[in-house]
N, C-alpha and C positions, 0 to 999 in steps of 0.2 A: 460553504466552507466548513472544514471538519478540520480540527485538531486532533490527531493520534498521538497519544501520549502511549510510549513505550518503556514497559518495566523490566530494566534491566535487570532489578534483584533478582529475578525467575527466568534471567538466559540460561538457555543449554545449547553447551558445544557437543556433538557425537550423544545427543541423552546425558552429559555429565552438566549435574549444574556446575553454569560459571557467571558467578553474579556480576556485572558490572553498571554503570552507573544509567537512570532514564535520561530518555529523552524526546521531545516531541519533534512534531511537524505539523505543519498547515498543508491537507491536499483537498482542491477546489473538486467538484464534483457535479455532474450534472446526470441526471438520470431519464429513463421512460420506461415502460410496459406495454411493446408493442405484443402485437399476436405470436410474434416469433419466441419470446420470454422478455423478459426483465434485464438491462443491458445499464452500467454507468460510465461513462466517461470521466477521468480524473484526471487531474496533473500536482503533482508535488509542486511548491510553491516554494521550496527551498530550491531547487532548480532555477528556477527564472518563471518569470510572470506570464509565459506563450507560450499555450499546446501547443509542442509539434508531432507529427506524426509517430506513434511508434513506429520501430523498434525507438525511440529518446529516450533516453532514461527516466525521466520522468513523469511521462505518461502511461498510461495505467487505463485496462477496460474490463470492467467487474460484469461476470457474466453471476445471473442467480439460478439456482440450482435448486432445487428442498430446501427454501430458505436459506441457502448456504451461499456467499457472496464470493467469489473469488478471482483476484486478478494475478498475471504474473507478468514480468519487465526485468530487462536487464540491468544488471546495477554495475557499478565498478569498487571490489571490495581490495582491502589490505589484505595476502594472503601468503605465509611464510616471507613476511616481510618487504612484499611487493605485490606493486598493483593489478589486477587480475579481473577480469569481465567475469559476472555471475550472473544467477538470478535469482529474485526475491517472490516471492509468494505471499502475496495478501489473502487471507480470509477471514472471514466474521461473517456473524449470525447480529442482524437487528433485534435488539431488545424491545420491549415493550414502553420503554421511555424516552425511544428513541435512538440510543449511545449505539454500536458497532461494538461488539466484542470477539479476539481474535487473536492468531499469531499470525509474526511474520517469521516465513521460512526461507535462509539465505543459503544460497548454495551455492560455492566456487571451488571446482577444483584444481588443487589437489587436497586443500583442506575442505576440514570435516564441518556436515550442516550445521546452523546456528540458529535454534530457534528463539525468537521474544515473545512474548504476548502483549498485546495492546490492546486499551479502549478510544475510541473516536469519540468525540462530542460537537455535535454541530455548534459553532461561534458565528455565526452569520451569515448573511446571504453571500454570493459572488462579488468579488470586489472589482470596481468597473474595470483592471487593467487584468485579471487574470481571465484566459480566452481560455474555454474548454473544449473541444470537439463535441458538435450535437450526439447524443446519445443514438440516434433513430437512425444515422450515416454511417455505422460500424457493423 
């Protein structure tokens, strides 16, 4: 289990800052290092406690890259004042003490990206109701 804590004082709408307020989340995460690369399975935990299948909005699969971790999902954002299907892009680079450091990149058109940056911090193992897809089946 990872907490992403998101610093809104360093949002950007279009490259223009627009600072608004953090915020975290709890998303459950399971990983491996098959031969093929390095693959994690997550789910937002602010969604509900059961991976389902993507496309869900809350599931998430972090492919690694040059160290570079990145997943992307679709989200449903507020956009000129209604509601509107996007997609979010996760990425981070593992620190050496472990944290994820990263933004996330939102994108729904007709408005303009929204980038945050966030750091993750591992809080614990899996908690017995939150189900993640095996990492090794994607």
């Amino acid at each position: 289990m990872y907490r992403f804590d998101f610093d809104g004082s360093k949002q950007t709408i279009d490259g223009v800052p627009k600072p608004t307020g953090a915020h975290s989340t709890v998303i459950a995460m399971r990983s491996a290092c098959p031969p093929s690369g390095c693959v994690a399975t997550a789910w937002d935990t602010s969604i509900g406690p059961t991976w389902l299948q993507p496309p869900e909005e809350g599931a998430l699969v972090f492919r690694e890259n040059r160290d570079q971790w990145v997943a992307t999902r679709w989200k449903m954002f507020t956009c000129n004042n209604s509601m509107k299907q996007g997609t979010e892009t996760l990425s981070f680079q593992v620190k050496p003490d472990g944290t994820f450091v990263g933004v996330s990149t939102q994108l729904e058109a007709p408005c303009a990206p929204i980038v945050i940056p966030f750091v993750a911090t591992r809080v614990g193992d899996l908690s017995p109701d939150a189900q993640v897809a095996d990492p090794n089946s994607v």
